[in-house]
TORFIDO-979847 format. One line per field, with one value per residue (C-alpha): residue number from 1; chain; x negated, y, z negated. Coordinates in nm, 4 decimals, padded with zeros to 6 digits. Last residue first. Layout:
BEGIN
pos: (NUM,...)
unit: (A,...)
xx: (X,...)
yy: (Y,...)
zz: (Z,...)
//
This chain:
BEGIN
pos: (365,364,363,362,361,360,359,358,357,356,355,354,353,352,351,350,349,348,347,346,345,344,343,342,341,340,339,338,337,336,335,334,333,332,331,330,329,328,327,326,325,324,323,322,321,320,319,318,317,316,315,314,313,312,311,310,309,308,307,306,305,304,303,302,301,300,299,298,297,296,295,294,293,292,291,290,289,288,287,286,285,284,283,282,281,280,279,278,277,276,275,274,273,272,271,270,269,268,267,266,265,264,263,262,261,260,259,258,257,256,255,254,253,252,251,250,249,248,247,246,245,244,243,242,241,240,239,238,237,236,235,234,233,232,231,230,229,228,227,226,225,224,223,222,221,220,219,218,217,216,215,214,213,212,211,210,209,208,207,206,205,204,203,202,201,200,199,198,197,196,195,194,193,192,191,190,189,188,187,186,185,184,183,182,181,180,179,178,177,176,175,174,173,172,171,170,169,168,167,166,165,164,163,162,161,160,159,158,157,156,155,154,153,152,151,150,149,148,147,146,145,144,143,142,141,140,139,138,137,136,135,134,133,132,131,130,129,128,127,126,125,124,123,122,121,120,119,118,117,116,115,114,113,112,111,110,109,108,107,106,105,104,103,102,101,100,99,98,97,96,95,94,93,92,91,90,89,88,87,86,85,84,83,82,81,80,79,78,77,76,75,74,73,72,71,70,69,68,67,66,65,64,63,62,61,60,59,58,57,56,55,54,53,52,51,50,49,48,47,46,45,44,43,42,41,40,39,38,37,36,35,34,33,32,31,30,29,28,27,26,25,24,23,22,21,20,19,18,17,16,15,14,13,12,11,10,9,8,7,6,5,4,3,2,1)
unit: (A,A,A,A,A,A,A,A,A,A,A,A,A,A,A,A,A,A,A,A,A,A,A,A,A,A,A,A,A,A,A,A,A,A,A,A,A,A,A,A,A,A,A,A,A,A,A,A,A,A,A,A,A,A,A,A,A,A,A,A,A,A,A,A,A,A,A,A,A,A,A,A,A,A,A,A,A,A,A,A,A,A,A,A,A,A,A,A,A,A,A,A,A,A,A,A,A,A,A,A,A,A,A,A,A,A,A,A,A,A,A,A,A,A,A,A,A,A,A,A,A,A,A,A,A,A,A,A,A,A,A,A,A,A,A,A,A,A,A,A,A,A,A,A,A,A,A,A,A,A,A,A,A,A,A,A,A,A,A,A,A,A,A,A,A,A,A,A,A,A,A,A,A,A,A,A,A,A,A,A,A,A,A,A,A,A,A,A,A,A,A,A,A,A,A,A,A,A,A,A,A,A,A,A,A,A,A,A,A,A,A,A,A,A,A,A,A,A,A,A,A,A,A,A,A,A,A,A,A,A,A,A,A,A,A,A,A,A,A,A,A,A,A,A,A,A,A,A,A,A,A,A,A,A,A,A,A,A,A,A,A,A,A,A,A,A,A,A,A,A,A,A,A,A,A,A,A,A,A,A,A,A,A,A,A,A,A,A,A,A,A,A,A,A,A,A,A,A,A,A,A,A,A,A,A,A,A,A,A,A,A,A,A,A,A,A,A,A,A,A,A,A,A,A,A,A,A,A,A,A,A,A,A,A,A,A,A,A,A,A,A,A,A,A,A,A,A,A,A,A,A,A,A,A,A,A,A,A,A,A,A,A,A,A,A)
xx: (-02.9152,-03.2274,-03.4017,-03.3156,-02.9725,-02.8170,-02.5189,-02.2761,-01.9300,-01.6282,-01.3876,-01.4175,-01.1256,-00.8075,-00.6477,-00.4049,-00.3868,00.0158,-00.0942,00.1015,00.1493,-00.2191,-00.3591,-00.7098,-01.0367,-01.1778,-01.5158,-01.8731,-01.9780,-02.0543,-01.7202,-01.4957,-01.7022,-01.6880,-01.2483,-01.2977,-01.4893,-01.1824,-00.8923,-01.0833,-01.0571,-00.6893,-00.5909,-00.7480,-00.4577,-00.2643,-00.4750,-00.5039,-00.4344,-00.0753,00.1586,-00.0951,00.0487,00.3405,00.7030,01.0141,01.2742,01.5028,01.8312,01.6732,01.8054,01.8115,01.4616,01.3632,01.5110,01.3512,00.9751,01.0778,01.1841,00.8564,00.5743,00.2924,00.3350,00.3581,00.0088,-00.0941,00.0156,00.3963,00.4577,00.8179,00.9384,01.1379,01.1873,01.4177,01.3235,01.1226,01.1928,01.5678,01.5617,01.2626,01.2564,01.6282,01.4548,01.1328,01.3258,01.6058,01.3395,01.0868,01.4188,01.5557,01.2072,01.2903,01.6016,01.5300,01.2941,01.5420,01.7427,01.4672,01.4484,01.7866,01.9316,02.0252,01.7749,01.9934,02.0783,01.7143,01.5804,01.5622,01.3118,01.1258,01.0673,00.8550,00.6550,00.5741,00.4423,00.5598,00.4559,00.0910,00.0723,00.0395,00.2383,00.2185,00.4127,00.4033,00.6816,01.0595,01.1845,01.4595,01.2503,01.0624,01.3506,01.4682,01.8361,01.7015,01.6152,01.9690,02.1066,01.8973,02.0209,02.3738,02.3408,02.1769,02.0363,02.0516,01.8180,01.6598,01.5139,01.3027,01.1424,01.0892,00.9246,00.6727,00.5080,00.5864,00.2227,-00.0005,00.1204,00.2373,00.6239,00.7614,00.5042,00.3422,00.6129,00.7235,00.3680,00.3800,00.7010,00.6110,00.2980,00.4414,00.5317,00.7183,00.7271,00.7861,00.4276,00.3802,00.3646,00.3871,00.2713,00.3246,00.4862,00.2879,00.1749,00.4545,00.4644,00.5711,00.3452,00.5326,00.3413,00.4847,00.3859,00.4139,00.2359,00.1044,00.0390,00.2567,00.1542,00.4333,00.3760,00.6257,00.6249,00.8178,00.7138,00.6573,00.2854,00.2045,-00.0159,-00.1754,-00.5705,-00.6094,-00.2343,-00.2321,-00.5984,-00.5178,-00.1587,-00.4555,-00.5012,-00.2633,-00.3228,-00.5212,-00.2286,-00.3352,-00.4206,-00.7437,-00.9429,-00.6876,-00.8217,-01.2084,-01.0558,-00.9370,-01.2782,-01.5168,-01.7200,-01.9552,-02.2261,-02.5871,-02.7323,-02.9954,-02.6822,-02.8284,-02.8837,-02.6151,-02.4037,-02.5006,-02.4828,-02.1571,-02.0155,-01.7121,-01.4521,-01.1721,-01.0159,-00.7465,-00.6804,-00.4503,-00.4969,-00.0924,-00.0369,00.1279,-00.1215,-00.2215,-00.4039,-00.5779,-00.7454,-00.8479,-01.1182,-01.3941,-01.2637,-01.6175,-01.6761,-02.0545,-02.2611,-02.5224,-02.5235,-02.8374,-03.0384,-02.8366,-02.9095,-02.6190,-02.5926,-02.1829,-02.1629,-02.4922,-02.3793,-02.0363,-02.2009,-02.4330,-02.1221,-01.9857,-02.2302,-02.2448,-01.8669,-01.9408,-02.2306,-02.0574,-01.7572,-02.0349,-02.1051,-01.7522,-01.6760,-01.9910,-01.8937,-01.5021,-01.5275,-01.7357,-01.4770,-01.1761,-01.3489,-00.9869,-00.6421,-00.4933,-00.3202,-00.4632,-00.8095,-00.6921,-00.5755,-00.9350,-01.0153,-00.7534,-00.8646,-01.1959,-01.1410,-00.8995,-01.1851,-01.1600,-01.1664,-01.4556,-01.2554,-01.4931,-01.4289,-01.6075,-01.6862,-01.3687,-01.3953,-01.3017,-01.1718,-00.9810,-01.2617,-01.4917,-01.6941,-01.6436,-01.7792,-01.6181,-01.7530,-01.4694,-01.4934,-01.1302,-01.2759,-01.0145,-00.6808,-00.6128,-00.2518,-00.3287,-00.5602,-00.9345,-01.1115)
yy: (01.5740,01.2935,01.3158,00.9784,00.9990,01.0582,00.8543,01.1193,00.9666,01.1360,01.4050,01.7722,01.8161,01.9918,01.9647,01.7482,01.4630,01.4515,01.3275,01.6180,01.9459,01.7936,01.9268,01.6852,01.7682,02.0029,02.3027,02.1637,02.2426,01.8873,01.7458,01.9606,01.8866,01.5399,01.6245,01.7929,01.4456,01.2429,01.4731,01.4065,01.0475,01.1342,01.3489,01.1237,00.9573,01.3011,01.4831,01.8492,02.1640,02.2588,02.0713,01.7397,01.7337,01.5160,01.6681,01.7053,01.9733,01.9424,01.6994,01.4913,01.1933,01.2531,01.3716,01.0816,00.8385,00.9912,00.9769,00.5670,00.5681,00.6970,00.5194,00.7193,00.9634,00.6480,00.5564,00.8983,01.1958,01.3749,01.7460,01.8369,02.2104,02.4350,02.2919,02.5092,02.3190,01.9713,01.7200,01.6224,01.6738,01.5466,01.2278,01.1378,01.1632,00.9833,00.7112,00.6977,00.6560,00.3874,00.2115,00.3051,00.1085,-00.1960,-00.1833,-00.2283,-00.4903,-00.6778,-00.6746,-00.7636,-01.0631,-01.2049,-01.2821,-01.6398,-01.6331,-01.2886,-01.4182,-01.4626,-01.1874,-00.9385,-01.1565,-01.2187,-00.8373,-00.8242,-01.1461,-01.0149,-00.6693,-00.3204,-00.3386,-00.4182,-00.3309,00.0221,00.2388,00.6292,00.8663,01.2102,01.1857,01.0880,00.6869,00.6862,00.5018,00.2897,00.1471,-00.0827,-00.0034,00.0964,-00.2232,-00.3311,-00.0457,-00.1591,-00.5203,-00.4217,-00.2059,-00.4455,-00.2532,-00.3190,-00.4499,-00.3269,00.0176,-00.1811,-00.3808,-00.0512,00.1354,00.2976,-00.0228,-00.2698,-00.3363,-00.6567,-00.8321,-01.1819,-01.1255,-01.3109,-01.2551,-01.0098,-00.7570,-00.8450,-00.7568,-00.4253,-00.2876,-00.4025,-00.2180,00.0848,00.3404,00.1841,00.4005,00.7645,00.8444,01.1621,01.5249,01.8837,02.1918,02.4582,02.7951,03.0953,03.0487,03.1061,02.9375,02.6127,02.3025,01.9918,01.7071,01.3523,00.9775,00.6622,00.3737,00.1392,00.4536,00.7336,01.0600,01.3438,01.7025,01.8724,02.2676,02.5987,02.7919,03.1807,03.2026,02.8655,02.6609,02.3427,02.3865,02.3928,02.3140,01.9611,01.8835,01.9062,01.6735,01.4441,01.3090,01.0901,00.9396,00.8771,00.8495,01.1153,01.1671,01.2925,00.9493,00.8831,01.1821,01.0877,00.7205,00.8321,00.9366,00.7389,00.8004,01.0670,00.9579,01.1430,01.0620,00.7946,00.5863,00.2455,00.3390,00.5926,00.3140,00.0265,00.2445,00.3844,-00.0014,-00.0311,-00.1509,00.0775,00.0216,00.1863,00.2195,00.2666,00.1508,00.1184,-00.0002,00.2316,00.3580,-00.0506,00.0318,-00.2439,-00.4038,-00.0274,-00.0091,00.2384,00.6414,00.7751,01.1206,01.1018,01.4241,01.6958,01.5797,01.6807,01.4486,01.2117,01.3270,01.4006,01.3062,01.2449,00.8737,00.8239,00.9883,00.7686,00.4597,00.5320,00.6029,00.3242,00.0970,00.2192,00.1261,-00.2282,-00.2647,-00.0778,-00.3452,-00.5932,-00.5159,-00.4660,-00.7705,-01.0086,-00.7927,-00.8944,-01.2727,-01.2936,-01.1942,-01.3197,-01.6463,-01.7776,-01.5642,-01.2560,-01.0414,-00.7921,-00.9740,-01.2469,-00.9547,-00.8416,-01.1606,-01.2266,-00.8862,-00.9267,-01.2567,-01.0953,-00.8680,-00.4925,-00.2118,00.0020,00.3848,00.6471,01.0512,01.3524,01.7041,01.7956,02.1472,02.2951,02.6116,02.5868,02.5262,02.7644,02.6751,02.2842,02.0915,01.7082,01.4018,01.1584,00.7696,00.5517,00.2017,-00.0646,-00.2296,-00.2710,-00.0893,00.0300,00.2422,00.2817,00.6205)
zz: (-00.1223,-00.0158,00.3083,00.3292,00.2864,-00.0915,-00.2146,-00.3302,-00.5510,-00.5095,-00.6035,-00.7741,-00.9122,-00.9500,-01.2950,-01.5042,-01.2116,-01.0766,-00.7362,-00.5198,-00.7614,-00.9017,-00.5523,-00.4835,-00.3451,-00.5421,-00.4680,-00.5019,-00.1618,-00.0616,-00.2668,-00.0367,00.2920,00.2066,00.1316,00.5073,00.6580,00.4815,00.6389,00.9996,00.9600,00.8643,01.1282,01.4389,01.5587,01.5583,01.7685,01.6720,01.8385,01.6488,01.8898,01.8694,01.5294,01.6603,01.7009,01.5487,01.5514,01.2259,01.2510,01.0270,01.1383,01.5276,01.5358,01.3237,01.5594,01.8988,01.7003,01.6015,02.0003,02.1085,01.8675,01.9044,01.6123,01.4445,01.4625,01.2098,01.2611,01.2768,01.2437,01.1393,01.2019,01.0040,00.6448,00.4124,00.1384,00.1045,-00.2001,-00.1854,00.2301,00.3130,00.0834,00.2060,00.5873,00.5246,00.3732,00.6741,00.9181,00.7407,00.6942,01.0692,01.1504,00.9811,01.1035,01.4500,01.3486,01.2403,01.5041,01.7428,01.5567,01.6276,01.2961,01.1857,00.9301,00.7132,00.4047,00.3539,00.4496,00.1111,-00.0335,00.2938,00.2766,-00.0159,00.0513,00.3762,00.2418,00.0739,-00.2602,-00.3167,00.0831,-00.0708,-00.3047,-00.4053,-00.6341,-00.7928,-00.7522,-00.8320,-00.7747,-00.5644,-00.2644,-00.5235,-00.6640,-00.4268,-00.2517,00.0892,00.1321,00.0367,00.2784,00.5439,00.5009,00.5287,00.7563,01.0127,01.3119,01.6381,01.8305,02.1994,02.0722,01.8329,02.1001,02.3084,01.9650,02.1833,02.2063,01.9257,01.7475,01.7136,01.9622,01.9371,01.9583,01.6483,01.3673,01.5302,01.5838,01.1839,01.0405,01.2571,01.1847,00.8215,00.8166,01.0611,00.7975,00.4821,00.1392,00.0765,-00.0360,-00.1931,-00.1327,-00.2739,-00.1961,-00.4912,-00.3936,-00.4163,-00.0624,00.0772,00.4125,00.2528,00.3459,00.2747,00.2798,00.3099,00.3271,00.5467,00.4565,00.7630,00.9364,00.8928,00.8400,00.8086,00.7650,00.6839,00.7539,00.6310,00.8853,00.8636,00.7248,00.8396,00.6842,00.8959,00.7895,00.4451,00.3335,00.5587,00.3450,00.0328,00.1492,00.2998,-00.1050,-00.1324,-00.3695,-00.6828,-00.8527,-01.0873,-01.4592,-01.4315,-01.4216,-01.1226,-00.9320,-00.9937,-00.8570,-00.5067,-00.3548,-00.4263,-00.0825,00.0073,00.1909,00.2354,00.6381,00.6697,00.8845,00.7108,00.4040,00.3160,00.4744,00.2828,-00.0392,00.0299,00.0226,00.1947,-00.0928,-00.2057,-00.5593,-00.7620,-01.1263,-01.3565,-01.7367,-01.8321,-01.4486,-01.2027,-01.0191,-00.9025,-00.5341,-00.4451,-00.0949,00.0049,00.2938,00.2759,00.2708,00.3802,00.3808,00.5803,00.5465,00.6587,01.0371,01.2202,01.0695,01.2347,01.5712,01.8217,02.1577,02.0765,02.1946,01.9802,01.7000,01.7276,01.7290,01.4800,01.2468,01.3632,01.2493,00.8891,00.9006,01.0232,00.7528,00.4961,00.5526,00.5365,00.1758,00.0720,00.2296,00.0286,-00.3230,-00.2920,-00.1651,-00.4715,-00.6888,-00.5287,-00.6074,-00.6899,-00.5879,-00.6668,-00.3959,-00.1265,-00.1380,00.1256,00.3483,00.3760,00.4810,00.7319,00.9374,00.9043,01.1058,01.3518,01.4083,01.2624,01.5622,01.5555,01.6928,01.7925,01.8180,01.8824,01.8235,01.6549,01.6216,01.1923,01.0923,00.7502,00.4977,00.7273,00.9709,00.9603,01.2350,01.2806,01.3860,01.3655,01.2780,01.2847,01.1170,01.1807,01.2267,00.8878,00.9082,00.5382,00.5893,00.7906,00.7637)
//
């Protein structure tokens, strides 16, 4: 798995018993060079020989990802031929659901990997969902209701990585989970930290902690439509980026920095708090995965907010920097035995699905 915080390839080897039951038998992380990094931002808005610049990235992005995978085996003691599948997200640089022809586009090539691994890939896995009438995204919500139901807690789930989005997971299970993408995670937090700090993330949220937030330029962020637009909904670095938030900055130069990136984060706060409470009842506990589950003062904040006990999904038996890589080997699983990937309460498709494209080993299906 690697999102929107581009900082690489998270790979998990995972065991599934059942589609609930799963033992993570280990982990390895293949961070993206700085070079990686500037290229695959290139390809996040228009621009000449995007094209080309396209097919040679996706290419070595199987190459890097391919590479991981071996690392990991290897790490593990465990043979390839011993693993019946790769789920492999790839890298998105578009995600447009909202155009009159939607589509969505991750690059990572399946091919590369299925080659150079030997094991079948599954990969594809946003646009079968979009063919259907969906978003495309997200598609971890199928994945939260699998393995994090409760049959007495009402439960939200909350990943935020450079997006942050929502599952809630009601204990009865004739009520429909839902989810969606409530806008900022860390990608601005990030994008800002760097810009004026030099490191790539603010650590536990301490640079945050030491601003003070600007109401007035929260409330105008909080102002764009996205945030009071209803769901099924998703967005990307498309819509939250630089450009965005320069628009929105320029009455505001003479601010110390650390101000604005303490409201930065109170906007990824606040919007994961209004989406809670007008789209999630009754909510008992919030779970939190994803990169900000390590951020300390952004955890304190939403605790405060919501005024419902938070904590990260470490508290139910699984690490929360490895939830998504581990989503994307259950949704292989998913595709592998036939069964859908996708909930059309959360992406708005028609009907469940079967998602993904399979790109046979060596030993073929």
């Amino acid at each position: 798995m690697s999102g929107t915080s581009l900082d690489g390839v998270d790979a998990a080897l995972v065991e599934f018993s059942s589609a609930t039951t799963f033992t993570v038998v280990d982990t390895f992380f293949a961070s993206y060079s700085a070079k990686q990094q500037g290229d695959l931002l290139k390809l996040f808005t228009p621009g000449n020989h995007e094209i080309d610049a396209m097919g040679q990235l996706c290419r070595s992005l199987g190459d890097f990802s391919a590479t991981a995978v071996n690392s990991l085996l290897q790490k593990a003691g465990v043979r390839p031929e011993d693993i019946c599948a790769i789920g492999s997200h790839g890298q998105t640089i578009r995600h447009r659901p909202e155009l009159k022809q939607p589509f969505t586009l991750q690059i990572g090539d399946p091919n590369t990997i299925a080659h150079n691994t030997g094991i079948t890939t599954i990969a594809d896995f946003r646009r079968r969902d979009i063919a259907a009438g969906g978003q495309g995204a997200p598609l971890a919500p199928a994945f939260h209701q699998a393995v994090f139901h409760h049959k007495s807690e009402n439960r939200v789930i909350i990943n935020i990585g450079g997006i942050a989005n929502i599952t809630w997971v009601p204990s009865d299970k004739n009520l429909l989970c839902t989810g969606f993408d409530t806008g900022p995670g860390n990608g601005l937090l990030d994008l800002w930290c760097k810009k004026h700090t030099g490191r790539d993330f603010d650590n536990q949220g301490d640079w945050a902690k030491s601003g003070t937030v600007i109401e007035n330029l929260l409330q105008e962020l909080l102002a764009f439509q996205y945030f009071d637009s209803p769901p099924p909904k998703s967005t990307g670095k498309e819509q939250f980026n630089e450009a965005w938030l320069n628009r929105y900055l320029k009455p505001y130069r003479a601010s110390k920095p650390e101000d604005i990136q303490a409201t930065l984060l109170e906007l990824t706060v606040i919007s994961l708090k209004n989406a809670i409470n007008t789209y999630c009842h009754k909510v008992s506990n919030l779970y939190v995965c994803g990169g900000g589950a390590l951020n300390t003062y952004l955890m304190e904040r939403l605790t405060d907010v919501s005024g419902i006990s938070t904590s990260s999904t470490q508290d139910l038996g699984v690490d929360p920097e490895w939830v998504e890589a581990i989503a994307f080997a259950w949704l292989a699983r998913q595709t592998k035995h036939s069964q859908a990937g996708n909930l059309p309460s959360v992406t708005g498709a028609t009907q469940p699905v079967i998602l993904g494209g399979v790109y046979p080993g060596k030993n073929g299906f």
